[in-house]
Every structure is written in structure tokens, then in C-alpha cells.
C-alpha positions as CSV (number, residue, x, y, z in Angstrom):
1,X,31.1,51.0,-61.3
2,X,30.7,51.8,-57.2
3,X,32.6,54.9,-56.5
4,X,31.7,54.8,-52.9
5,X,34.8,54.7,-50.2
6,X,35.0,51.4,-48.5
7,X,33.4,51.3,-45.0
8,X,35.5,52.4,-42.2
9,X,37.4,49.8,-40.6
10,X,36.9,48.2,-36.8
11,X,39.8,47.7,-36.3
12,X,42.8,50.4,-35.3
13,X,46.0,50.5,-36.4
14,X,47.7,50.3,-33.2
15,X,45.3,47.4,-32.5
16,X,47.4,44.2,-33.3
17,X,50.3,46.2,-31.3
18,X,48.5,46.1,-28.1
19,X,48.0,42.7,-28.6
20,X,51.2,41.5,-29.6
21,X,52.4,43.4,-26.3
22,X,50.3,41.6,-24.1
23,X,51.9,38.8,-25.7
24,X,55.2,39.2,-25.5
25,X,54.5,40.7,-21.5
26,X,52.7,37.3,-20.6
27,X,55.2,35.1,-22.7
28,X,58.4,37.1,-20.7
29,X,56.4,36.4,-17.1
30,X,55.7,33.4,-17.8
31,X,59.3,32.3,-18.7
32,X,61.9,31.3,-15.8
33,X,58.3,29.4,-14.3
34,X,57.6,25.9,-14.4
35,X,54.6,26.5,-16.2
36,X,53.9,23.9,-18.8
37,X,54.0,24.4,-22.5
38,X,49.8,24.2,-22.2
39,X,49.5,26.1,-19.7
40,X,51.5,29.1,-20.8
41,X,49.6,28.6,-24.3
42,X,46.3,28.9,-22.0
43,X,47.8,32.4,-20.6
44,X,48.7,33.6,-23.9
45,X,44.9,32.7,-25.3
46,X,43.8,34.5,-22.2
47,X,46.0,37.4,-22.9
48,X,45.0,37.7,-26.2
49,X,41.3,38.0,-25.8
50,X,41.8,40.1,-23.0
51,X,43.3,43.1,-24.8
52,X,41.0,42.8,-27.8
53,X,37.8,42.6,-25.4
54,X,38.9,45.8,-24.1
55,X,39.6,47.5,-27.2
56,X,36.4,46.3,-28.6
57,X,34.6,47.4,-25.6
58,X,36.1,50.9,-25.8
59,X,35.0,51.3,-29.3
60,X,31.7,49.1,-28.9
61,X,28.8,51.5,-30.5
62,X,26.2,50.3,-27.9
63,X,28.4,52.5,-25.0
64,X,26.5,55.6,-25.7
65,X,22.8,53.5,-26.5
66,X,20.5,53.1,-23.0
67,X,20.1,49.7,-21.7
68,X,16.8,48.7,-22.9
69,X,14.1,47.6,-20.4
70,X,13.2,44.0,-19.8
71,X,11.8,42.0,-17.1
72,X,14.1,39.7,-15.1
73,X,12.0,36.7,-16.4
74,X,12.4,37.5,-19.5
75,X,16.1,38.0,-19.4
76,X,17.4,34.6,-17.5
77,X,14.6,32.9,-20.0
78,X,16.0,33.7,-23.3
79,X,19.5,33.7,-21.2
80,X,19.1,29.8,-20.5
81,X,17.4,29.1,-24.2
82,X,20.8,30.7,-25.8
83,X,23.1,28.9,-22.8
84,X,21.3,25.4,-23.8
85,X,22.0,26.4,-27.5
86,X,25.1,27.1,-27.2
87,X,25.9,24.0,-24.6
88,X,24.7,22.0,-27.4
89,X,26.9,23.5,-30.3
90,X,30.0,22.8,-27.7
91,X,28.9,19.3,-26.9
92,X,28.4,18.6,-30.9
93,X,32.4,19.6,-31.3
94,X,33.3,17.8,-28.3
95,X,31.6,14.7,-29.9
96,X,33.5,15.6,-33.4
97,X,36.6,15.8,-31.6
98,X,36.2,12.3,-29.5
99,X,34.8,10.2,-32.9
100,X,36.2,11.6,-35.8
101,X,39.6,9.5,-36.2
102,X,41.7,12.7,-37.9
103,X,42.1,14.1,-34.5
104,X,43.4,10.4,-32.6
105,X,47.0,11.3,-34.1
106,X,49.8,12.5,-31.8
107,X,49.6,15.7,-33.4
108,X,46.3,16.9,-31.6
109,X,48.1,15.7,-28.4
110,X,49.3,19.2,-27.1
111,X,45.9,20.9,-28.4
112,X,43.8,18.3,-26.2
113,X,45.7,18.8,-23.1
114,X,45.3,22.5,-23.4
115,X,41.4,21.5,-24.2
116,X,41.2,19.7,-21.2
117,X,42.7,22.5,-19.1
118,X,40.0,25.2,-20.4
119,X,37.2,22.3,-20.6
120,X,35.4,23.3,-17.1
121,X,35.7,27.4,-17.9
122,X,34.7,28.0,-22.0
123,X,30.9,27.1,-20.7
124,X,31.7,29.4,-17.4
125,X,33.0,32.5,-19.2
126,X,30.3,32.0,-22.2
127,X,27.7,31.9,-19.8
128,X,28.5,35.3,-17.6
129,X,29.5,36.7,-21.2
130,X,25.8,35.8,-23.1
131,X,24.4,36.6,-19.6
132,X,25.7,40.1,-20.0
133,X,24.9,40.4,-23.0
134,X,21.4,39.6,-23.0
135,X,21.1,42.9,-19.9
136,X,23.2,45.2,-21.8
137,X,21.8,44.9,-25.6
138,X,18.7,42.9,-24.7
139,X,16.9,39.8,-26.3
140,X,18.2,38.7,-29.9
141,X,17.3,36.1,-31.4
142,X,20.9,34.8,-32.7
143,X,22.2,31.7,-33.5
144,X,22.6,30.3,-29.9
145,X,18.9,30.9,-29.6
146,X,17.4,29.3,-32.6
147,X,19.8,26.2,-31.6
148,X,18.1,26.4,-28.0
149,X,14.5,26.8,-29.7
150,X,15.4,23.7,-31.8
151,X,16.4,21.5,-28.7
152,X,13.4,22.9,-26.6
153,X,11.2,21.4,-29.9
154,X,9.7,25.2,-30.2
């Protein structure tokens, strides 16, 4: 039998709290506006992962840790191997999205046109996030990266 106390959790109490307050903020903002229904559910995403990137920033253990050493070269090059890799994963669900027939049906209307509004600025914000990322914590060889090896043929 393990006696030994369950790891400590990431996550704080007051946590979801923050969060559902920077909901309910954005949501009463947003509400005498003629913002659509997408476009306020586009604000609320955005609200959302706001809040929880700064709370997992404030508790992130690589805040104390110095930033490791590595050439510039070396940086934008596994940078643009783990943006290709993750390019390709996005363009494999945009491709599951267009062909697959579940997602023709008037139900997926109001998640497509939010889709279409965030379209041009998930590869954006992925980008500058993997790019920071990769200076912060330096090279890893992750998931984005294999997929990027595996498209480069390495």
C-alpha cells in the first residue's frame, strides 16, 4: 500500500476565482456593445487564458532558474523546426475540420465563425509564445519538434 501524500497541487484555490472574475468583468464590458455573439466568445477565450497565463507565470518554477546560453542560430533554428511542426499539426485539424462531414451541420456554425475570426492570430500568438519559450527554457525536443523533424525528413 503507498502511504505517501499526493503531490502538491498547481493549481490554487483562489485560482478558478480569478478566472471566473475576469469573466464575468469582460462578459459585463462587453454587454450594452454591439459586439457579436463570436466575438464576445473570442474576448472571453482571451480573458480566460489571460488570467491563467499570469497565474502560471507567477508560480512558473523556471522564474528563479538562469536563462541558459545558446547561440542565436541555434535558437531561431530549432524555433522554425517546432513553428513548421506545429503549422503542420494546425493545418492537419484545419483539414479534419473542412473534410470530415460531422462538422458540415448547423451546429458547428457559431464555432466556425469564431474559428475564422482567430484563424490569422493562433499561428501569430503560438509563434511569439514557442519563440519565447525556446530563449527562456532553451532547446527541447517536444512534440512540435519531432513533428517538424518528421516534415524536414530528418
Amino acid at each position: 500500500m503507498d502511504t505517501q501524500p499526493p503531490p502538491q497541487s498547481a493549481v490554487r484555490w483562489w485560482d478558478p476565482l480569478l478566472i471566473a472574475a475576469a469573466v464575468i468583468i469582460s462578459y459585463a464590458l462587453c454587454f450594452d456593445t454591439s459586439i457579436s455573439n463570436a466575438g464576445i466568445a473570442c474576448l472571453l477565450g482571451i480573458a480566460v487564458m489571460a488570467v491563467t497565463a499570469a497565474v502560471e507565470i507567477m508560480y512558473a518554477p523556471w522564474r528563479g532558474l538562469p536563462r541558459p546560453h545558446v547561440a542565436a542560430k541555434t535558437l531561431i533554428g530549432n524555433w522554425l523546426v517546432k513553428l513548421l511542426g506545429w503549422l503542420a499539426g494546425y493545418g492537419i485539424a484545419l483539414l479534419c475540420w473542412k473534410f470530415v462531414p460531422e462538422f458540415a451541420r448547423a451546429g458547428y456554425d457559431p464555432f466556425f465563425r469564431v474559428a475564422s475570426i482567430a484563424l490569422f492570430y493562433i499561428p501569430l500568438v503560438v509563434g511569439i509564445f514557442t519563440l519565447f519559450t525556446e530563449w527562456r527554457l532553451g532547446p527541447q525536443e517536444d512534440h512540435a519538434w519531432h513533428m517538424g523533424q518528421l516534415l524536414l525528413g530528418r
